[in-house]
C-alpha positions as CSV (number, residue, x, y, z in Angstrom):
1,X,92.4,115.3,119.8
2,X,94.6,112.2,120.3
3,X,93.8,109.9,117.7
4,X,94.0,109.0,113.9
5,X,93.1,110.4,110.8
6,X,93.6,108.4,107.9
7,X,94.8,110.7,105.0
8,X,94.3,109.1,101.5
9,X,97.5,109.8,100.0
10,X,97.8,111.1,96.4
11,X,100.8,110.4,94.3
12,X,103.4,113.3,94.8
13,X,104.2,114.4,98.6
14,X,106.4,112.3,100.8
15,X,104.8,110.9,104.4
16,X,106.4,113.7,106.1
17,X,104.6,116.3,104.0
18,X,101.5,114.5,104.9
19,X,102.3,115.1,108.3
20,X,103.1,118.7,108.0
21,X,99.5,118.8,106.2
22,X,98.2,117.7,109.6
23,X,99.8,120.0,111.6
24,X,98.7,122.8,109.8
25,X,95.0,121.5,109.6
26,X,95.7,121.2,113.2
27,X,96.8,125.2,114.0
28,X,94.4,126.1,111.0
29,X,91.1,124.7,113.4
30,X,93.1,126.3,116.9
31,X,92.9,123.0,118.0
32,X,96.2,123.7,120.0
33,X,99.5,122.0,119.8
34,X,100.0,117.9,119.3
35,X,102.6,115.7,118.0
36,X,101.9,114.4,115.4
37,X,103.3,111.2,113.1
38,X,102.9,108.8,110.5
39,X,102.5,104.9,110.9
40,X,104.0,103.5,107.6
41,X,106.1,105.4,105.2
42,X,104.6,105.9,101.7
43,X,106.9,106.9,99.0
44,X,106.1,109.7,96.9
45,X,105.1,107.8,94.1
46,X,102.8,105.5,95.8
47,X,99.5,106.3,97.0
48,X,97.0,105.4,99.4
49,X,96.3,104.4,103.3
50,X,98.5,106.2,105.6
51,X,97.6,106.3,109.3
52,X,98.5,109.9,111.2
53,X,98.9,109.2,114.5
54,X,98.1,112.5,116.7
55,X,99.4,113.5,120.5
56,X,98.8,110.2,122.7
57,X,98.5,108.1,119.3
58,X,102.0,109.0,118.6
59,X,103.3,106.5,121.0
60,X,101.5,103.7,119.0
61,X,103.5,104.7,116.0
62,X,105.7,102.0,116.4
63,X,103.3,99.1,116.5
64,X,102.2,99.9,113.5
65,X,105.4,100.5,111.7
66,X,105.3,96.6,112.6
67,X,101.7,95.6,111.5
68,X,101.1,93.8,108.4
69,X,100.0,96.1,105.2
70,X,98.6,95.2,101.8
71,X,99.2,96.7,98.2
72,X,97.8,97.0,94.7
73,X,100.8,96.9,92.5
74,X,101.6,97.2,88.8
75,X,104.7,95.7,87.2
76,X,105.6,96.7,84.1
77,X,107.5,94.4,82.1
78,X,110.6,94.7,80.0
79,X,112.7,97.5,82.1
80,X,114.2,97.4,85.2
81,X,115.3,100.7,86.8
82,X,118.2,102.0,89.5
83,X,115.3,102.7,92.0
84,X,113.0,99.8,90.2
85,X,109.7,102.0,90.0
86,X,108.8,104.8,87.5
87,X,111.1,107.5,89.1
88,X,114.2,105.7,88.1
89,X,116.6,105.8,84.9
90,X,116.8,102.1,82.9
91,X,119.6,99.8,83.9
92,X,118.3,96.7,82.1
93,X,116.2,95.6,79.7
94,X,115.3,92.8,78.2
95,X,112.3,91.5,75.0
96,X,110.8,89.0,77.2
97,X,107.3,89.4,77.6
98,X,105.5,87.0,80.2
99,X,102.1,85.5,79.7
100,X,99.2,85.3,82.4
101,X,99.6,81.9,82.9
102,X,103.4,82.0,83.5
103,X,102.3,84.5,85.9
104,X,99.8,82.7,87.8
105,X,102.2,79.7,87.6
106,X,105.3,81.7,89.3
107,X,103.5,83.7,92.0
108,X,103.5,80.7,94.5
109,X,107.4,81.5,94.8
110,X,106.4,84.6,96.2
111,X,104.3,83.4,98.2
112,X,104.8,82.1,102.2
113,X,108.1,83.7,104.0
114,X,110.6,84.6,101.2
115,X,113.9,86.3,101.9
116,X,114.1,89.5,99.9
117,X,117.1,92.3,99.1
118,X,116.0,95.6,99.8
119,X,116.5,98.4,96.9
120,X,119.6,100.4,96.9
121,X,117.2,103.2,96.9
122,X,116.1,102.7,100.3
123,X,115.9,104.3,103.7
124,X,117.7,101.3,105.0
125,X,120.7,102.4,107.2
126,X,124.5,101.1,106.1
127,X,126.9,102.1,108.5
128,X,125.0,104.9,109.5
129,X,124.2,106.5,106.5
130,X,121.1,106.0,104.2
131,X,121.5,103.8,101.6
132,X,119.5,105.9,98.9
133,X,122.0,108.6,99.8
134,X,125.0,106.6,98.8
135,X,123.3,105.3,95.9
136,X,122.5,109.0,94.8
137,X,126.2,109.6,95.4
138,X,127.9,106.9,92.9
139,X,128.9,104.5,95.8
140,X,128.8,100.7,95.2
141,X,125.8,99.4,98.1
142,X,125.5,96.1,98.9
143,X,122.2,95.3,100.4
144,X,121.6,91.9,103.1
145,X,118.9,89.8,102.5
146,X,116.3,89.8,104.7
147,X,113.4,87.5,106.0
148,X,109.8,88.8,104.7
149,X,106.5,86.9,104.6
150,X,104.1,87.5,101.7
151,X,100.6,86.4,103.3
152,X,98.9,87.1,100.0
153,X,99.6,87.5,96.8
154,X,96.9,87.6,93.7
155,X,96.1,88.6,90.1
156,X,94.1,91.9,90.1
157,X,94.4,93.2,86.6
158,X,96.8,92.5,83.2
159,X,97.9,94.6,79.6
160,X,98.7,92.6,76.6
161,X,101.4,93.5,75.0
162,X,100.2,93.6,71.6
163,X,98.8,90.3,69.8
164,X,99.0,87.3,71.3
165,X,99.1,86.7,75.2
166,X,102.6,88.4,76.3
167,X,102.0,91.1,79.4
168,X,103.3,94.4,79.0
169,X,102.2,94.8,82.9
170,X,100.8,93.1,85.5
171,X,98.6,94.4,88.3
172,X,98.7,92.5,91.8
173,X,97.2,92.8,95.3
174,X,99.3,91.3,98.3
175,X,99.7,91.4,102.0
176,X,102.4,91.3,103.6
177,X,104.6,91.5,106.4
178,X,106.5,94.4,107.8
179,X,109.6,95.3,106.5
180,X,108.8,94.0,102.8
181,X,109.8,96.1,99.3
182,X,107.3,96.0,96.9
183,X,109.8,96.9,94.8
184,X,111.7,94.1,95.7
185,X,108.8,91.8,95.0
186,X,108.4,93.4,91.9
187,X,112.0,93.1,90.7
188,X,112.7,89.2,91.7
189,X,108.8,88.7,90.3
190,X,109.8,89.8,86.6
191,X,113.5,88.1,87.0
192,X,111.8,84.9,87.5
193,X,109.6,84.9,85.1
194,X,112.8,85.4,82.7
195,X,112.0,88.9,81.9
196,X,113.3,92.2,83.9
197,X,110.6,94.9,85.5
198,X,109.8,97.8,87.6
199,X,106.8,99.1,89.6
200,X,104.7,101.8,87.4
201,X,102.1,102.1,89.8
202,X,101.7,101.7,94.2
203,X,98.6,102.0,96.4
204,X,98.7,100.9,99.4
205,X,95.1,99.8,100.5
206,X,95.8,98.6,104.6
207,X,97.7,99.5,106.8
208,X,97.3,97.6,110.3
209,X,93.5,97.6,111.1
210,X,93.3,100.9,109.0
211,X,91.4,100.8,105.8
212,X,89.8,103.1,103.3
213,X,86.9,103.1,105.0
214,X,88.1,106.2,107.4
215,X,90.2,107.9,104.7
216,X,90.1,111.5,103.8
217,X,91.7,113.1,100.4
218,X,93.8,116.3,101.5
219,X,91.3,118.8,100.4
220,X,88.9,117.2,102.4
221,X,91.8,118.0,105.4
222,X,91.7,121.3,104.5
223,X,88.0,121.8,104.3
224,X,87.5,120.2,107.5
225,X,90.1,122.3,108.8
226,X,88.8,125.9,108.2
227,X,85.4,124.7,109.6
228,X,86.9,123.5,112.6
229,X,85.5,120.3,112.1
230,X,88.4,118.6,112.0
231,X,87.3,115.7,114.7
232,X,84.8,114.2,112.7
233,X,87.8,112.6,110.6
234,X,89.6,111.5,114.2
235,X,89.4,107.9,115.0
236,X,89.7,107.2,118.6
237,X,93.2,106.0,119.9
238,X,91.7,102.5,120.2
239,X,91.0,102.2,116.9
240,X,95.0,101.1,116.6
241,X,94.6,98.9,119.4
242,X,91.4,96.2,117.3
243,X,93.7,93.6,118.1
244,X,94.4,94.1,121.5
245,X,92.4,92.5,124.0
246,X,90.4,95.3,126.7
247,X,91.1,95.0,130.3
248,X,88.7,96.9,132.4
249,X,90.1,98.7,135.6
250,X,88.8,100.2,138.2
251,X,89.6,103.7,138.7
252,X,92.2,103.4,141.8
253,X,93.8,100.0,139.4
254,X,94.1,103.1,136.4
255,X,95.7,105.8,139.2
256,X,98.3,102.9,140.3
257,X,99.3,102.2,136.4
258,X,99.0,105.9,135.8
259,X,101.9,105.7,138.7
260,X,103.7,103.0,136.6
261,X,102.7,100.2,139.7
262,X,101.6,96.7,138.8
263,X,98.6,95.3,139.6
264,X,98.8,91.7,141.5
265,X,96.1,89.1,141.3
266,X,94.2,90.2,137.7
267,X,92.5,87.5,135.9
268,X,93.4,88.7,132.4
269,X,94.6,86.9,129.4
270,X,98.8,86.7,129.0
271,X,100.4,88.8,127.1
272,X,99.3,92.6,125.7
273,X,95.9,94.1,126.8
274,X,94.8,97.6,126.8
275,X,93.9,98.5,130.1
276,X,90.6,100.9,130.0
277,X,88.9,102.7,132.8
278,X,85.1,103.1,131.7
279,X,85.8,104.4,127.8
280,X,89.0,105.8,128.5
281,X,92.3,104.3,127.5
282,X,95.0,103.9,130.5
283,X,97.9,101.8,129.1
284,X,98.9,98.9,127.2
285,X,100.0,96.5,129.7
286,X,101.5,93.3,129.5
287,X,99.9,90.4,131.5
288,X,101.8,87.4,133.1
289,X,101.1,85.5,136.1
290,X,98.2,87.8,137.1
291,X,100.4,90.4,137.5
292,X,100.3,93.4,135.2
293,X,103.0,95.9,134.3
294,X,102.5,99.2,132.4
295,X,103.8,99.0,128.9
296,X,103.3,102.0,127.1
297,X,101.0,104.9,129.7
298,X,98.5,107.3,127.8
299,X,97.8,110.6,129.6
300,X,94.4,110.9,128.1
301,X,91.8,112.4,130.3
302,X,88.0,112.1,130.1
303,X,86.0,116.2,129.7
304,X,84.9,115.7,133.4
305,X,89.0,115.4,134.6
306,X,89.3,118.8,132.4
């Protein structure tokens, strides 16, 4: 059981209530105790691809935290909020309605490395304490600017706002880099197009190498769950790893990394490799000089070592 189940995610429960959903799935099939975690926050209002990462795929959490993900979002024009989606209370508006082609026209801006400042309503940390709780609080948060790239950003869908060709909304697919607000996006999107806005709507549609393809709705957890089932949803541990290239060991090479011990004289390609031993996963390592160091150990063992 150390893999990834993809979990659709509706509007309404937080990531770590997705989490806890595993968990019980996981005690509700007496599949034992894991660790379990997420690989990409999802705000309660958004939706969508989120990767669970359970036992030995917990310890690739953090490479996925820092792998590109793509959205569908919709901006509706006219309002800007405190927390600029739908949960927040108006702080501007403004009767400017955009038109498709002024749209099309400013999305270039936004597109290529941008710098960006988060939303006060973030989980961003200022000195020490959450910026969303200040914010909740009354306190006056000033947010840095930070460095983003927007690989990919497109047209999807748009609502008129009556006659003629103003937007209420616009709908939008990007990719992007880590560490980029949609919100953000959203926000500086309507500014520039001389109009204020907010996110109505959030679906997150990759995350990493993670798609919809795999993804489950939680009733589907559940059902899968109480039929003991459950593994039929669980992607191997690799399947974080697409991009990483394989290094085949032999099985006295996958005891010495087990060990933490570098191997000397491997013809591999530089840099981060997953070493495998037959189908099993042993370690990331990192490659230089035909040596090879243990990055990140997995103590996975194949039926026959149980």
């Amino acid at each position: 059981m150390h893999g990834w189940i993809i979990i659709d995610k509706p509007v309404g429960p937080g990531s770590t209530q997705i989490v806890s959903a595993v968990k019980r799935a996981l005690r509700t099939g007496g599949y034992g105790k894991y660790k379990v975690g997420h690989g990409g926050t999802l705000d309660p209002l958004a939706s969508g691809v989120l990767p669970v990462a359970i036992g030995e795929a917990t310890k690739l959490s953090g490479r996925m935290l820092d792998a590109d993900k793509a959205y569908d979002f919709t901006i509706g024009f006219g309002v800007e909020t405190d927390t600029l989606d739908a949960e927040g209370k108006a702080v501007t508006t403004s009767d400017v309605r955009p038109t498709r082609a002024a749209l099309e026209a400013v999305l270039p801006r936004f597109t290529g490395p941008i710098e960006q400042v988060p939303p006060v309503y973030s989980a961003l940390k200022i000195d020490g304490e959450r910026a969303y709780d200040l914010a909740r609080v009354g306190e006056q948060v000033e947010m840095k600017t930070r460095a983003v790239t927007i690989h990919r950003l497109d047209i999807v869908d748009v609502g008129a706002a009556g006659e003629g060709d103003e937007l209420a909304e616009g709908t939008l697919s990007c990719s992007v880099s880590k560490g980029t607000y949609i919100r953000s996006l959203a926000r500086d999107i309507a500014r520039a197009l001389g109009s204020v806005g907010h996110v109505t709507m959030l679906r997150r549609t990759k995350a990493g190498p993670f798609t919809f393809a795999p993804a489950i709705p939680l009733d589907k957890l559940e059902e899968l769950a109480k039929a003991r089932q459950l593994e039929k949803a669980i992607l191997p541990l690799t399947a974080g790893l697409d991009d990483i290239p394989a290094l085949s060991v032999t099985p006295d090479q996958a005891r010495a990394l087990r060990e933490g011990r570098r191997l000397i004289g491997i013809a591999a390609p530089t840099g981060l490799n997953l070493a495998i031993d037959g189908d099993m996963p042993v370690a990331l390592v990192e490659v230089e000089d035909q040596q090879v160091r243990v990055v990140r150990g997995f103590n996975v063992m194949s039926k026959e070592d149980t």
